[in-house]
C-alpha positions in Angstrom: -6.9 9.4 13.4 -10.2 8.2 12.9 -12.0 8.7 16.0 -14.1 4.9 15.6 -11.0 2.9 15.1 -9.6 1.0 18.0 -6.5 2.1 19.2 -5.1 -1.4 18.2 -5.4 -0.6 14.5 -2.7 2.1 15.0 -0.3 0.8 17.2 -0.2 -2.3 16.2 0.0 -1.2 12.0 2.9 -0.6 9.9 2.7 1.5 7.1 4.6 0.9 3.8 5.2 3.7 1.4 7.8 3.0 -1.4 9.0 6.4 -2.7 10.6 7.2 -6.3 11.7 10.9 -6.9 8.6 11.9 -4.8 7.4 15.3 -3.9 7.7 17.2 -0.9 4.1 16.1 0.4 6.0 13.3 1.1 7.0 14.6 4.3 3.3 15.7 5.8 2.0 12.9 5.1 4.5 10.4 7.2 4.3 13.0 9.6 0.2 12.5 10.0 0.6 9.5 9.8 3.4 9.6 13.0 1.2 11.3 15.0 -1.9 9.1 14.2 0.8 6.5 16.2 1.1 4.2 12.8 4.5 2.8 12.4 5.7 4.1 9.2 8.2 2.5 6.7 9.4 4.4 3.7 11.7 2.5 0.6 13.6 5.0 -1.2 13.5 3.0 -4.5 17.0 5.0 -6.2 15.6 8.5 -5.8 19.5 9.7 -5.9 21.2 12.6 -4.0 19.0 15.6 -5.5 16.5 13.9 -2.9 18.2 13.8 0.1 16.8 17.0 1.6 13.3 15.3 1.6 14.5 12.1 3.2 16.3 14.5 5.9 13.1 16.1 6.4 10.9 12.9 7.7 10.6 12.4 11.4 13.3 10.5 13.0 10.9 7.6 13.7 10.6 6.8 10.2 11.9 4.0 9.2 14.1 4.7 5.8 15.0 2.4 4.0 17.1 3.4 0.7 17.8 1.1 -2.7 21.1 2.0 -4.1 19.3 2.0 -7.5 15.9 2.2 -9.1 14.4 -2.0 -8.6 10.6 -1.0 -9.2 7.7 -0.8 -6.6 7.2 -4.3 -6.4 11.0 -4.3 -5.0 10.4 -1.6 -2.9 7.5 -3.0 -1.3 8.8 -6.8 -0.8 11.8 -4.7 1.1 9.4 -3.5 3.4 7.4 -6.3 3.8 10.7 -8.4 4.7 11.4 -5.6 6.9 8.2 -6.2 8.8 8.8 -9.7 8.9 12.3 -10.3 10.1 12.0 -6.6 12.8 8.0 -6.0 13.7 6.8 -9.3 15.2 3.9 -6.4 16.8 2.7 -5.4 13.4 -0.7 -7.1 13.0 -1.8 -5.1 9.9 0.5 -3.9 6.6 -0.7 -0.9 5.2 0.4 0.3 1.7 0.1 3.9 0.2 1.2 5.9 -2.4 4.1 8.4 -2.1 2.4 11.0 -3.9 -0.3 12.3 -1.3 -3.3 11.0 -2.9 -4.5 8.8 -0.5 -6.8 10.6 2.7 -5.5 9.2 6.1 -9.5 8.8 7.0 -9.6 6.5 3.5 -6.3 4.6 4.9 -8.2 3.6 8.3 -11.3 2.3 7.0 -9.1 0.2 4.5 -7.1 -0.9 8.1 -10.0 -1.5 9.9 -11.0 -3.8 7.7 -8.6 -6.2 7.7 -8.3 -6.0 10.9 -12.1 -7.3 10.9 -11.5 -10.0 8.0 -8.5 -11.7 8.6 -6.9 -13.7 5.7 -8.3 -11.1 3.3 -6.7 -8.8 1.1 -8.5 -5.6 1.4 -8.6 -2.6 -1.4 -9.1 1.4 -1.2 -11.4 1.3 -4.4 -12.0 4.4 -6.7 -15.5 4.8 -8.8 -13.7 6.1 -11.7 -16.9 8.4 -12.0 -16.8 12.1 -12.9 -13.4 13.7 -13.7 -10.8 11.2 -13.9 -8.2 10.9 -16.2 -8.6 9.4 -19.6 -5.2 7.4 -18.9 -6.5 6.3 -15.4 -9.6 5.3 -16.9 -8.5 3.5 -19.3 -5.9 1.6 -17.7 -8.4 0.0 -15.2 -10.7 -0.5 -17.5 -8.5 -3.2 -19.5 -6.9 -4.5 -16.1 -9.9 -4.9 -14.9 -11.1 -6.7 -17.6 -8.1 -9.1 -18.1 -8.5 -9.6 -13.7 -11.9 -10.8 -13.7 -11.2 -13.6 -17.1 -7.9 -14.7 -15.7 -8.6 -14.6 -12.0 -12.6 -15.4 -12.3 -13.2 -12.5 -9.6 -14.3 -9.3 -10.2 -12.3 -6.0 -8.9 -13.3 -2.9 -9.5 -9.8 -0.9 -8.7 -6.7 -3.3 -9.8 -4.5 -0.3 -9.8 -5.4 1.1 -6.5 -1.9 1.5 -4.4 -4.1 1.6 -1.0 -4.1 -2.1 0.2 -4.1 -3.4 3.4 -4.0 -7.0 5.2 -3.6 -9.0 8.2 0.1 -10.7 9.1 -1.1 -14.4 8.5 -0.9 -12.9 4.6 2.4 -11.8 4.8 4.7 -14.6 3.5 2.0 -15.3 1.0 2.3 -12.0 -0.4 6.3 -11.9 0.0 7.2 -14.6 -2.3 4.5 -13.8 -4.7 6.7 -12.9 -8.0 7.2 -9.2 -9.8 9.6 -6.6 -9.6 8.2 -3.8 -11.1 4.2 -2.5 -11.2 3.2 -5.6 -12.4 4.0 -6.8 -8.9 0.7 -5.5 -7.4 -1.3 -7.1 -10.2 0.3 -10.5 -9.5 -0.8 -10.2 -5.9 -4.7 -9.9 -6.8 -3.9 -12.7 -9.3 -2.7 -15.4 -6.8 -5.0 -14.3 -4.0 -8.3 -14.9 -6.6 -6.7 -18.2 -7.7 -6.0 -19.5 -4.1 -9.0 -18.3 -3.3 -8.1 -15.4 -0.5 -11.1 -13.0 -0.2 -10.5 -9.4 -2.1 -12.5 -7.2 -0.5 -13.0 -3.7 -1.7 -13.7 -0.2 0.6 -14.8 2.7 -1.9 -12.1 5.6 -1.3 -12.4 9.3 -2.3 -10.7 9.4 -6.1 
């Protein structure tokens, strides 16, 4: 845990983490996130049975939740969310990560922090893109980001980044926003630049 956070970010935070065929780092990573007192919520988005050993693996406070098939991140996320609404009245601040590891827990408070700080916003854990990153990575933001700032008239510098984080009051807004699948994320900077919700971006460690 962040030693300059109030103790209110974490106890009062849910995590979200929706999880397709992940690896095993999986499991440390709810687990530092456990014992940094977040409440964690993982979406098994169709993973199938050759997974089972990694869902049987997270602490018991997890909460699992399982799709019967593969629906897409957006779907795994709104699951969550709907989760949070109907069952975590506490949760002040909704957290989203990747499954894959590559998000630092220190990155993940700042981002919480945050929106604790600017309610109503949407906040982002923003890569540079600078030194040795992918060509595919690269080059994917690159044209998001471009079509973002013409559609949206806001500039982002990380569309893609899976490290987001806001304040309840945006939770129904971002619930019904449309999208299934990736593009899900992308329709939620969309509608937040064209209603005119603040984006605010935290550089993070790429």
């Amino acid at each position: 845990m962040e030693d300059n956070l109030p103790a209110s970010l974490n106890r009062y935070s849910a995590v979200v983490i929706p999880a397709y065929e992940p690896s095993p780092c999986l499991i440390q990573l709810v687990q530092s996130l456990i014992n940094a007192d977040y409440k964690v919520i993982v979406v098994d988005d169709g993973s199938g049975d050759s997974f089972c050993h990694i869902w049987d693996l997270l602490d018991p406070r997890t909460v699992l939740m399982h799709h019967t098939h593969n629906e897409g991140k957006g779907a795994a996320l709104k699951t969550a969310f709907k989760y949070i609404s109907d069952w975590m009245p506490d949760a002040g601040c909704i957290i989203t990560m990747d499954a894959d590891g590559q998000h630092l827990i220190d990155d993940m408070g700042h981002v919480a922090q945050c929106a604790w700080l600017n309610p109503g916003s949407l906040v982002l854990g923003s890569r540079s893109f600078d030194g040795e990153v992918p060509i595919r990575s690269r080059l994917g933001n690159t044209i998001t980001r471009w079509v973002f700032s013409v559609t949206a008239r806001t500039k982002v510098q990380d569309t893609q980044t899976g490290l987001r984080a806001f304040d309840r009051s945006l939770l129904g807004f971002i619930l019904e926003t449309d999208g299934e699948r990736y593009e899900y994320e992308m329709n939620v900077l969309l509608r937040c630049g064209r209603s005119g919700i603040p984006i605010i971006e935290i550089p993070i460690t790429t």
